[in-house]
Every structure is written in structure tokens, then in C-alpha cells.
ZALOZA-953627 format. One record per residue (C-alpha): x, y, z; residue number from 0; residue in one letter. Coordinates in nm, 2 decimals, always signed. Example, Ala and Ser with C-alpha at 12.3 -4.5 7.8 and 13.67 -1.06 7.14 Angstrom:
<pts>
east_north_up_num_residu
+1.23_-0.45_+0.78_0_A
+1.37_-0.11_+0.71_1_S
</pts>
This chain:
<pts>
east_north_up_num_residu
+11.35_-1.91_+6.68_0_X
+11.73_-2.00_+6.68_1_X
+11.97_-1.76_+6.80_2_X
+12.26_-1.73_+6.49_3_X
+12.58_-1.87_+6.67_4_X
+12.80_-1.87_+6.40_5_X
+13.11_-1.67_+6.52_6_X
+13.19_-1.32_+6.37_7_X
+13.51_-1.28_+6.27_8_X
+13.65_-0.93_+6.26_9_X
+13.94_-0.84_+6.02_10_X
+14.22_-0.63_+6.19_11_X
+14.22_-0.37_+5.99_12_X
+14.56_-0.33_+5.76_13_X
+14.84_-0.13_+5.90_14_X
+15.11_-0.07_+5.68_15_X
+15.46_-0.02_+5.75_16_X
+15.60_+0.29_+5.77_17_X
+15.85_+0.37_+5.51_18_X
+16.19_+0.41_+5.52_19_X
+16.17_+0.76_+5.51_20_X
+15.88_+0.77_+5.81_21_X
+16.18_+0.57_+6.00_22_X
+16.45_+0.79_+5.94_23_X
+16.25_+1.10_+6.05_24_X
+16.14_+0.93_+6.33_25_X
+16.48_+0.82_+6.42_26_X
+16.59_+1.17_+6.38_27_X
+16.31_+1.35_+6.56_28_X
+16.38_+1.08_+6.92_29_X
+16.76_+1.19_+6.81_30_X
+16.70_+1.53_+6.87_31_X
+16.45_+1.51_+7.16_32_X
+16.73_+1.29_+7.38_33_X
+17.00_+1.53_+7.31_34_X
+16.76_+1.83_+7.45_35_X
+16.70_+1.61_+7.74_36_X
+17.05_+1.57_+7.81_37_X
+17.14_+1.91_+7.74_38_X
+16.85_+2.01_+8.01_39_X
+17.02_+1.80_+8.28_40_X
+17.35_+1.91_+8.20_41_X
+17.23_+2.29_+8.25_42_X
+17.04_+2.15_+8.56_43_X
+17.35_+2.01_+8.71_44_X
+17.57_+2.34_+8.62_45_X
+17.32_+2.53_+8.78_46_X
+17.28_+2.30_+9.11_47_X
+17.64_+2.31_+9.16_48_X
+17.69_+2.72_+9.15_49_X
+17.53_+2.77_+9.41_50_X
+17.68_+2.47_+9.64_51_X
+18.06_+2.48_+9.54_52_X
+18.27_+2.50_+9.87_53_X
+18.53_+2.83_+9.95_54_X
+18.85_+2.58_+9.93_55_X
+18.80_+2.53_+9.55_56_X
+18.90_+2.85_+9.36_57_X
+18.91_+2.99_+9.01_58_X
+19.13_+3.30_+8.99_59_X
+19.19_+3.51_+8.69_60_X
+19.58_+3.59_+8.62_61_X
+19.62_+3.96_+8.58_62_X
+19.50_+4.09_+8.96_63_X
+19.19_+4.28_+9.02_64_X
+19.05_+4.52_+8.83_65_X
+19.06_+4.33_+8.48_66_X
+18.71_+4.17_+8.46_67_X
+18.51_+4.33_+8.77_68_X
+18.18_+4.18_+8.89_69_X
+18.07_+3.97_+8.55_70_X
+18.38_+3.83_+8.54_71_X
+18.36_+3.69_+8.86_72_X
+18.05_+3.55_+8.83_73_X
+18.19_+3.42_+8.48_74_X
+18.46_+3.25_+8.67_75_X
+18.20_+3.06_+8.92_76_X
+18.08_+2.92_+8.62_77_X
+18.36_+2.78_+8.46_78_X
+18.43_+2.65_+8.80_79_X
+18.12_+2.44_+8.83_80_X
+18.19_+2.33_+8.50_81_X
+18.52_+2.17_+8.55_82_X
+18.41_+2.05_+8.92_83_X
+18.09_+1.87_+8.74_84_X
+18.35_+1.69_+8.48_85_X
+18.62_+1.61_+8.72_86_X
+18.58_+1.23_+8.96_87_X
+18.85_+1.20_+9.18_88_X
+18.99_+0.86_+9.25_89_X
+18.87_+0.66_+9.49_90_X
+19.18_+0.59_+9.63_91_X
+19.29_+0.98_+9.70_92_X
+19.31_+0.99_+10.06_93_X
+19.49_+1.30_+10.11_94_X
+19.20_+1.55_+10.12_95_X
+19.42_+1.84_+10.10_96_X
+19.60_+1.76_+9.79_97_X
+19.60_+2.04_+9.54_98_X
+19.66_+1.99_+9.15_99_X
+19.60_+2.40_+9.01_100_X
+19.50_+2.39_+8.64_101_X
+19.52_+2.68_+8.36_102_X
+19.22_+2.67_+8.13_103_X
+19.20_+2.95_+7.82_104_X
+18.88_+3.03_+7.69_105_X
+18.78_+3.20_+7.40_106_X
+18.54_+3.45_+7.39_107_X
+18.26_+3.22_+7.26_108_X
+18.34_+2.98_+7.56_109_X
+18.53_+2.69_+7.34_110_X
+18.85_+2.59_+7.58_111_X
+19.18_+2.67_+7.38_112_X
+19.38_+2.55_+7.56_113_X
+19.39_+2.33_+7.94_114_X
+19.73_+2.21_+8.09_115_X
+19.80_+2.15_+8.52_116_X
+20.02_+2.46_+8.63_117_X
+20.07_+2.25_+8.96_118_X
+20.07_+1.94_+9.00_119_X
+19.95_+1.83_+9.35_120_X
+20.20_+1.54_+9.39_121_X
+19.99_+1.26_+9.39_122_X
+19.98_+1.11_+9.06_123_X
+19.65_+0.95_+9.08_124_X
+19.46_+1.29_+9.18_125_X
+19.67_+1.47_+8.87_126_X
+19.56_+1.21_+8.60_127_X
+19.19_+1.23_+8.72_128_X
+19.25_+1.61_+8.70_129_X
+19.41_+1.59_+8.35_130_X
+19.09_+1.38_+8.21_131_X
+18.83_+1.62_+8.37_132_X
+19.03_+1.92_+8.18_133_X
+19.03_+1.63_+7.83_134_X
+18.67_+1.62_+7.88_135_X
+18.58_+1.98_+7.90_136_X
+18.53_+2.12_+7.54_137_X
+18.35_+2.43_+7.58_138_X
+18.22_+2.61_+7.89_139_X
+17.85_+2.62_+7.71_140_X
+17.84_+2.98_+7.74_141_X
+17.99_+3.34_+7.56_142_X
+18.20_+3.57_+7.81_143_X
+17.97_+3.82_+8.00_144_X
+17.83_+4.14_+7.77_145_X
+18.06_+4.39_+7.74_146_X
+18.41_+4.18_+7.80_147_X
+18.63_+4.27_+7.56_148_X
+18.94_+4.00_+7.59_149_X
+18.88_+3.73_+7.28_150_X
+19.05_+3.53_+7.52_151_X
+19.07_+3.43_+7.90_152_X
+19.29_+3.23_+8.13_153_X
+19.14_+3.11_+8.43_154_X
+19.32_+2.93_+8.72_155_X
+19.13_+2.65_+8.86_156_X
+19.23_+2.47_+9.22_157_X
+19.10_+2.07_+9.21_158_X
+19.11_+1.93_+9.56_159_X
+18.93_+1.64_+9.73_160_X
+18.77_+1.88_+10.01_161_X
+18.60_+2.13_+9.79_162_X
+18.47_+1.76_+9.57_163_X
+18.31_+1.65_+9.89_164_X
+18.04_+1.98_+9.84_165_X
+17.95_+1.89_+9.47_166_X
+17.92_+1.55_+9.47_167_X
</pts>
């Protein structure tokens, strides 16, 4: 007896296209899922850089002591590493001592109202790069600390090339 040698063909079986609908979920859902991702590494970053910002950059509240007490101080670290994560100095600032001192108004919700350069440090290359990192900033990402009561803040923020050096 013969072995049969006639070849078997299988038939893929039929896949259908996914509708237009199936697309735009899909489309949506990998929307979504990026935009968590990036909000994770953005609250990554915030976080990494608390806890290594140097002494020489400084957020001060206007108003003196007294008006905010511990939350608000650790409120203000925060809204430092924010504007320290947004601002890139230019590569050509070689003066590492230059000092541009920026007043940033937050609302209680942690939107920006308003962001302007108090001082400008005299070099026009380190103020511009300054001006864009306060443009960029929107929000702070978080609400004042329980139990503030001010539905607004200003914050004074020192940008200098020394204190960059520490966050990268």
C-alpha cells in the first residue's frame, strides 16, 4: 500500500476587520493608557526632584513667617520642583551665579494665575529660558495643603544655574 501524498491544504481561517467603531475604541483606550504613563513619569520626576533640589534655589512666600506654617512650606518645595523640572537653562549661560527671581500666583486648586520675572538676572538668555519655563507651567498638579484658607498664593521662585546643576 501507497502512502496518500497529495498535499493538505489548510484554510486560514477568516478574520475579519474590526470595525470602525472597534478602531475608535481602541484608538481611544491606547490614548488614555499613554497619557497615564506620562502622567506617571511626570509625578516620578516631581517627586525625584524634592528631595534633591540644592539650598541656593529658593521659593519664598511674600508676607513673612507665620502666614502658611509647616504645610505651606512643604507646599512651596513643591511648586519649586515643579518650575525647576520645566525650566532648561541655556547652554551658553556661563555665569553660574546669575539670578532671574520669578512671582508665580496660584490658585487654591493649583492652576497658575498668574507668572511674571520680579528680577531679572541681567543676562538675557538665562531670563528668556526663565520666561518659557514660567509659559510652560499651567498648573502645579496639586490643591493647596488641607486647611489653607488663601484662594490664592504668590510664591517667589529664584532660577539660577548652580541650584540647576542638582536637578538635572
Amino acid at each position: 500500500m501507497q502512502p496518500n501524498l497529495t498535499p493538505v491544504i489548510k484554510k486560514a481561517p477568516e478574520v475579519k476587520p474590526p470595525t470602525k467603531e472597534e478602531r475608535e475604541a481602541a484608538a481611544a483606550a491606547e490614548t488614555q493608557r499613554l497619557a497615564q504613563v506620562r502622567q506617571s513619569r511626570i509625578n516620578q520626576a516631581v517627586s525625584g526632584l524634592a528631595g534633591r533640589l540644592s539650598s541656593s534655589t529658593s521659593v519664598t512666600m511674600p508676607g513673612g513667617t507665620g502666614s502658611g506654617g509647616a504645610s505651606y512650606a512643604s507646599y512651596s518645595l513643591f511648586v519649586k520642583s515643579v518650575y525647576q523640572w520645566a525650566w532648561r537653562p541655556p547652554a551658553e549661560l556661563t555665569d553660574d551665579s546669575a539670578t532671574a527671581t520669578a512671582r508665580v500666583v496660584i490658585a487654591r486648586d493649583g492652576t497658575v494665575l498668574s507668572a511674571r520675572i520680579e528680577t531679572p538676572s541681567g543676562v538675557p538668555a538665562l531670563d528668556r529660558s526663565v520666561r518659557a519655563a514660567l509659559d510652560r507651567v499651567t498648573t502645579i498638579g496639586h490643591p493647596f495643603p488641607e486647611g489653607a484658607k488663601d484662594d490664592q498664593r504668590a510664591f517667589l521662585i529664584d532660577f539660577n544655574l548652580k541650584a540647576k546643576e542638582f536637578t538635572g
